[in-house]
C-alpha positions as CSV (number, residue, x, y, z in Angstrom):
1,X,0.0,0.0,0.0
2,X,1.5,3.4,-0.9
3,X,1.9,6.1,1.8
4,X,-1.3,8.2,2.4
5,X,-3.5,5.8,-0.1
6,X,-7.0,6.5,0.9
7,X,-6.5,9.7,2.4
8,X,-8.1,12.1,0.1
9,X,-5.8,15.3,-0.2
10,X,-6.4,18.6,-2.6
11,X,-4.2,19.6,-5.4
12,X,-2.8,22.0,-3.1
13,X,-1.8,19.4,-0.7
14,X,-0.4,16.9,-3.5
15,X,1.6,20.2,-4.7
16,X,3.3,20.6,-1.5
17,X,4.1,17.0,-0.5
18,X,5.6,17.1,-4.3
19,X,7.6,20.2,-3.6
20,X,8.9,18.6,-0.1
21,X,7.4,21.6,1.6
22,X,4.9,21.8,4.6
23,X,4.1,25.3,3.1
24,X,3.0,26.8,-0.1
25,X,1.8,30.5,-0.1
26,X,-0.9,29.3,-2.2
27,X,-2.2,26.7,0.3
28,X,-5.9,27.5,1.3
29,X,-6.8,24.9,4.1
30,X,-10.6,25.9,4.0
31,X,-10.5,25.1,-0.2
32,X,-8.5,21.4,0.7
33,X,-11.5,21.0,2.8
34,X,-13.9,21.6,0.2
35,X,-12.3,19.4,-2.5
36,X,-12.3,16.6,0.1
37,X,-15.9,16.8,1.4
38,X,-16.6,17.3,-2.3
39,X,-14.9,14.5,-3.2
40,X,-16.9,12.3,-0.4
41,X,-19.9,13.5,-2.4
42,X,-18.8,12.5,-5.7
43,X,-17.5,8.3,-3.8
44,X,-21.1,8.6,-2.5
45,X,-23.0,9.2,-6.0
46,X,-20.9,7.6,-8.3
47,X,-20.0,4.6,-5.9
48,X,-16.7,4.9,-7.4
49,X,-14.1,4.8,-5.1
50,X,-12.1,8.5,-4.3
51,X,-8.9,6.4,-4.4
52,X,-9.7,5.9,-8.1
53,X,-8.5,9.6,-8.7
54,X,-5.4,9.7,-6.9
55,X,-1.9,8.9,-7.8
56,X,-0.1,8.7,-4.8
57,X,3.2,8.1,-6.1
58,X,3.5,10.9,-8.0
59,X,1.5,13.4,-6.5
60,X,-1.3,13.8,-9.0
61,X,-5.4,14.5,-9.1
62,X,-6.6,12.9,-12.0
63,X,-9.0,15.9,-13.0
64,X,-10.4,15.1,-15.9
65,X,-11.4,11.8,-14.6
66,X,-13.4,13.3,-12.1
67,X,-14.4,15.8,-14.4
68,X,-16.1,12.6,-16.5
69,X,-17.5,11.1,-13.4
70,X,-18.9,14.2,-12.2
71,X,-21.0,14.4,-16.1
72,X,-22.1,10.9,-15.5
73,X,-23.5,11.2,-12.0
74,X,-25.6,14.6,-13.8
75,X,-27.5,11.8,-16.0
76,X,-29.0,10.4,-12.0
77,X,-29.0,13.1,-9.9
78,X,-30.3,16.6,-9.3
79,X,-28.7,19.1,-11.0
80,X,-28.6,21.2,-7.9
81,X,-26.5,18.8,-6.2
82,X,-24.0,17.7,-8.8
83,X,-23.6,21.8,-9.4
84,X,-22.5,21.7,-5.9
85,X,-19.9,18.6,-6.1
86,X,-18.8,20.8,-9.5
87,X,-18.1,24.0,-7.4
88,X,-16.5,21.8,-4.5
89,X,-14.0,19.9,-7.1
């Protein structure tokens, strides 16, 4: 199992740990929190594991994965809520 695997970090998050920094002036904790509820949201509707979106090794958000996922649960749910996951992501 790779370090961190299931833990569901923000870009922002996967920048630093790539950077070897505990810092980045661009780091918004508020915004990581966001992505990562959002990112519950999206596991929840799509019953697609988060962990399916992460490459831990190198650091990396799979965006445009998400961003398919994210069309797909529009065709079942509300747009309302899959607006929301959109903003959160």
């Amino acid at each position: 199992m790779s370090k961190g695997k299931g833990i569901l970090f923000s870009p922002l998050i996967f920048k630093c740990l790539n950077h070897k920094k505990t810092q980045l002036i661009t780091y918004d904790p508020p915004k990581s929190d966001v992505f990562s509820i959002g990112m519950v949201m999206l596991e929840c509707c799509s019953l697609i594991k988060s962990e399916a979106y992460y490459n831990y090794d190198k650091f990396k958000v799979d965006m445009s994965h998400i961003s398919k996922t994210v069309t797909s649960v529009r065709l079942r749910y509300s747009s309302s809520l899959v607006d929301l996951i959109d903003r959160m992501l």
